[in-house]
C-alpha positions as CSV (number, residue, x, y, z in Angstrom):
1,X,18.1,-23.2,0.3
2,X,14.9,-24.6,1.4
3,X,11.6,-24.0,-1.0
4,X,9.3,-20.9,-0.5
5,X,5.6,-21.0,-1.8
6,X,4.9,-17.7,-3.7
7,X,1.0,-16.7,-2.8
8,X,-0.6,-13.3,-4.3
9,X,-2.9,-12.2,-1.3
10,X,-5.7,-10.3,-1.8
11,X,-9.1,-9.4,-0.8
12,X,-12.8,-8.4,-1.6
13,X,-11.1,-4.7,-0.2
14,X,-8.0,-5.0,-2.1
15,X,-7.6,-2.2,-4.5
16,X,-6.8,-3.1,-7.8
17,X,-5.0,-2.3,-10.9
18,X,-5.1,-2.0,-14.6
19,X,-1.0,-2.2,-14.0
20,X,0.3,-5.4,-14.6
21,X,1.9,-6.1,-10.7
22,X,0.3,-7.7,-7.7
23,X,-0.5,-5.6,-4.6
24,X,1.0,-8.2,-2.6
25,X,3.5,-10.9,-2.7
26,X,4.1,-13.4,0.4
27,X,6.8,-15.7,0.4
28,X,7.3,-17.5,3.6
29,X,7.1,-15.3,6.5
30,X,8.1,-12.0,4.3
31,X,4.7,-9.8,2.5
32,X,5.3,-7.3,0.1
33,X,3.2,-4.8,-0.5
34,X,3.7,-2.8,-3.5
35,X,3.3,0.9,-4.0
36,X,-0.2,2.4,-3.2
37,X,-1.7,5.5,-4.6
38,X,-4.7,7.2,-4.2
39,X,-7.1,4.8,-6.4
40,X,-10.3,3.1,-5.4
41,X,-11.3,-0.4,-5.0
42,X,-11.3,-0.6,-8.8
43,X,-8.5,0.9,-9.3
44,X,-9.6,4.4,-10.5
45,X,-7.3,7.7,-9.4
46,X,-9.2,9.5,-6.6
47,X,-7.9,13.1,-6.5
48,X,-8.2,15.0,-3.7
49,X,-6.6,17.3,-1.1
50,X,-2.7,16.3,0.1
51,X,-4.2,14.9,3.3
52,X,-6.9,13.1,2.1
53,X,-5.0,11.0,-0.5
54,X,-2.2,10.6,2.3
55,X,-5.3,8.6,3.9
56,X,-6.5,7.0,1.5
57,X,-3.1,5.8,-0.2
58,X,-2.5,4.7,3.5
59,X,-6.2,3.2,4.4
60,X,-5.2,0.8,0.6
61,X,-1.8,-0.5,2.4
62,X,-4.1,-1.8,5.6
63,X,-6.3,-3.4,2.9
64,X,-3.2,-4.7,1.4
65,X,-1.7,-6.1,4.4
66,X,-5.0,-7.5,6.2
67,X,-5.1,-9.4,2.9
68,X,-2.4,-11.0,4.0
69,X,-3.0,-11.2,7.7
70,X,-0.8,-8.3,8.4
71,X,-1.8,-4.7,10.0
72,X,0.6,-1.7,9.8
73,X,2.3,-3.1,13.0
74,X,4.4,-5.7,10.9
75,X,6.0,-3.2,8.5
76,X,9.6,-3.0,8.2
77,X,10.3,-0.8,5.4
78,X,8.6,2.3,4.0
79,X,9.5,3.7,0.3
80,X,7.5,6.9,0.1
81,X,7.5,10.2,-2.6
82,X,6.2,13.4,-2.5
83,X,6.3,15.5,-5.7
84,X,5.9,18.9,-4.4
85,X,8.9,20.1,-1.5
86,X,5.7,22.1,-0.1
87,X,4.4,19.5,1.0
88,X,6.9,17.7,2.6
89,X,5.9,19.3,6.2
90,X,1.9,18.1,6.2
91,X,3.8,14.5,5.1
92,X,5.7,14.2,8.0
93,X,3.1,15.2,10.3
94,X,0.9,13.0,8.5
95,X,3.5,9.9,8.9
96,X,3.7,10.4,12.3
């Protein structure tokens, strides 16, 4: 097993949290982003419509991953929730 260097990306733009986890974890090649909600740059829950914090819980993974010299392009995996079943149509949309 040869030796990976852990790093902990980030960015002026990164959003950040009073949580103790990092936004993103690079080891070797592979970033991990963790989960992204609808907060602002300082970490602070912005409530909104559905649609809007879709976008903005979307527009904090690009942050993430340009951190890290990734775009949406690179992404392998997707892990994503939605609370209310009446939703789940404007999601998919959205997603798409």
């Amino acid at each position: 097993m040869t030796d990976s260097i852990v790093s902990y990306p980030s960015a002026p733009a990164t959003p950040t949290s009073h949580l103790p986890f990092s936004p993103c974890v690079a080891v070797g090649d592979l970033v991990f982003v963790s989960g992204q909600a609808s907060v602002d740059q300082s970490g602070a829950i912005v409530n909104d419509s559905f649609k809007g914090e879709f976008r903005r819980s979307i527009e904090n993974v690009r942050a993430v991953l340009r951190s890290a010299g990734c775009d949406l392009s690179h992404v392998v995996q997707t892990r994503n929730y939605v609370d209310n079943p009446d939703d789940l149509p404007l999601y998919n949309q959205l997603y798409r």
